[in-house]
C-alpha positions as CSV (number, residue, x, y, z in Angstrom):
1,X,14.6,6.2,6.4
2,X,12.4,8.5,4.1
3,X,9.5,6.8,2.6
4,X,7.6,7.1,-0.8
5,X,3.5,7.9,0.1
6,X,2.4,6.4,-3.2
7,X,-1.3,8.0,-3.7
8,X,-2.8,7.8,-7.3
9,X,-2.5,6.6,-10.7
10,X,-4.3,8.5,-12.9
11,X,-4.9,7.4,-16.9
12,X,-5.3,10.4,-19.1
13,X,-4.9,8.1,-22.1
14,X,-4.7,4.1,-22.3
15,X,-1.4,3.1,-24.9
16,X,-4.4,-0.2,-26.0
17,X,-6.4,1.0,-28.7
18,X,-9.4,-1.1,-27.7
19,X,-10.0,-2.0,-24.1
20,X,-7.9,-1.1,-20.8
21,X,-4.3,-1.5,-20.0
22,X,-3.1,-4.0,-17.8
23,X,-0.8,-1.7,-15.5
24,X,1.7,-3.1,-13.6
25,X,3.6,-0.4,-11.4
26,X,6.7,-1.3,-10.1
27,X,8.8,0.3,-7.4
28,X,12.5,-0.9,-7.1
29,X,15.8,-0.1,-5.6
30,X,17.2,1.6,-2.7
31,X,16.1,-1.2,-0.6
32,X,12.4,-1.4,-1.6
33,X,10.5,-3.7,-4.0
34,X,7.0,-3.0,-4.4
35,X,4.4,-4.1,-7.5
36,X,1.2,-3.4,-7.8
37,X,-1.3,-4.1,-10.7
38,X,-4.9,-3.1,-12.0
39,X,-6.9,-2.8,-15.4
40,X,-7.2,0.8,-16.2
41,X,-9.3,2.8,-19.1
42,X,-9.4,6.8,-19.9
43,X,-10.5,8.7,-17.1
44,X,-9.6,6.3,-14.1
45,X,-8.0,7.1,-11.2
46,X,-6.7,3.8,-9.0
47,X,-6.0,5.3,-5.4
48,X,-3.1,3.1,-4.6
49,X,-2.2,4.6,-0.8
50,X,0.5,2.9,0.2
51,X,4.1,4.1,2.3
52,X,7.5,2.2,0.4
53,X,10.3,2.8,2.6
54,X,13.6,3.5,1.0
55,X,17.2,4.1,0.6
56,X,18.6,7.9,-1.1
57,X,16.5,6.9,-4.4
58,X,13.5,4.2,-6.0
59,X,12.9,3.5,-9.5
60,X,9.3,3.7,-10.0
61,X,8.4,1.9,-13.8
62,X,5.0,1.7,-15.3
63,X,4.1,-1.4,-17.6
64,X,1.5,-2.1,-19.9
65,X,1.4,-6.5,-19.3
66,X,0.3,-7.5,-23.0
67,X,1.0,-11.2,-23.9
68,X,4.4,-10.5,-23.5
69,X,5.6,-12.0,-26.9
70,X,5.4,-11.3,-30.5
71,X,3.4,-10.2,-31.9
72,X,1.5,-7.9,-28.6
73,X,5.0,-7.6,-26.3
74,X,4.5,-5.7,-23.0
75,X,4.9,-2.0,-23.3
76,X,6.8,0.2,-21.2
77,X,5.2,3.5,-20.2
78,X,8.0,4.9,-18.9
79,X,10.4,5.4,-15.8
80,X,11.0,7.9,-12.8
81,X,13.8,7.8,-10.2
82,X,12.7,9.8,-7.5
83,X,15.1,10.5,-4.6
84,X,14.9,11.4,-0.8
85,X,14.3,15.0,-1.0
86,X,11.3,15.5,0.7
87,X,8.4,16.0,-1.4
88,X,4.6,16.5,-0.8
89,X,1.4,15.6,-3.9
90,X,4.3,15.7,-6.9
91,X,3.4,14.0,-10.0
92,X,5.6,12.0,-12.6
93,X,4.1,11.6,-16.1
94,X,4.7,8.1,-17.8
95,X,4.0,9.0,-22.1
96,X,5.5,6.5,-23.7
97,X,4.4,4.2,-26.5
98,X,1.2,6.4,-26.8
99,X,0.2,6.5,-23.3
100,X,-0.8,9.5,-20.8
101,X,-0.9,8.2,-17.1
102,X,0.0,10.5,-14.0
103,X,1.3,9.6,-10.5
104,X,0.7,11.4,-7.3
105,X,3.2,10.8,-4.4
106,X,5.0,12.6,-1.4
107,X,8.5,11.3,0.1
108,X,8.5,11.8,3.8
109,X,12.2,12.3,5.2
């Protein structure tokens, strides 16, 4: 079973205007459901370490949590499938909604 090595978040740019994003980063499908959350401004980097086992492909979706209803709804940053080719420090971008984070990861077959 190939597993995602989930390293680093890093936030080039916050989507807020004032004050830090709420991420939430979700992993999902292919047998694995992770989340994981943390407050996050310009320049951090949240070293998340972790190993996600999983099935031929995970979704990996990055969230800004607002309040979640009119008039400041939760942003999505965007979304990454990644499959089970092996893979060693890749990053995915998430730039949506005026955001700039970056993820680190390896998949191990």
């Amino acid at each position: 079973m190939p597993t995602l090595k989930i390293k680093t978040l890093h936030c080039i740019t916050t989507e807020d205007n004032m004050g830090n994003d709420e991420c939430l980063l979700e992993v999902l499908g292919g047998g694995a459901q992770r989340s994981y959350s943390n407050n996050m401004n310009n320049g951090d980097t949240w070293e998340l370490n972790d190993d996600v086992p999983f099935n031929n492909r995970v979704e990996v979706k990055l969230t800004d949590l607002d309040l979640g209803y009119w008039p400041d709804r939760h942003d999505n940053l965007g979304k990454h499938s990644i499959n089970a080719d092996p893979a060693d420090n890749e990053k995915k971008t998430f730039k949506q909604d005026g955001a700039h984070y970056e993820l680190t990861y390896s998949v191990v077959p």
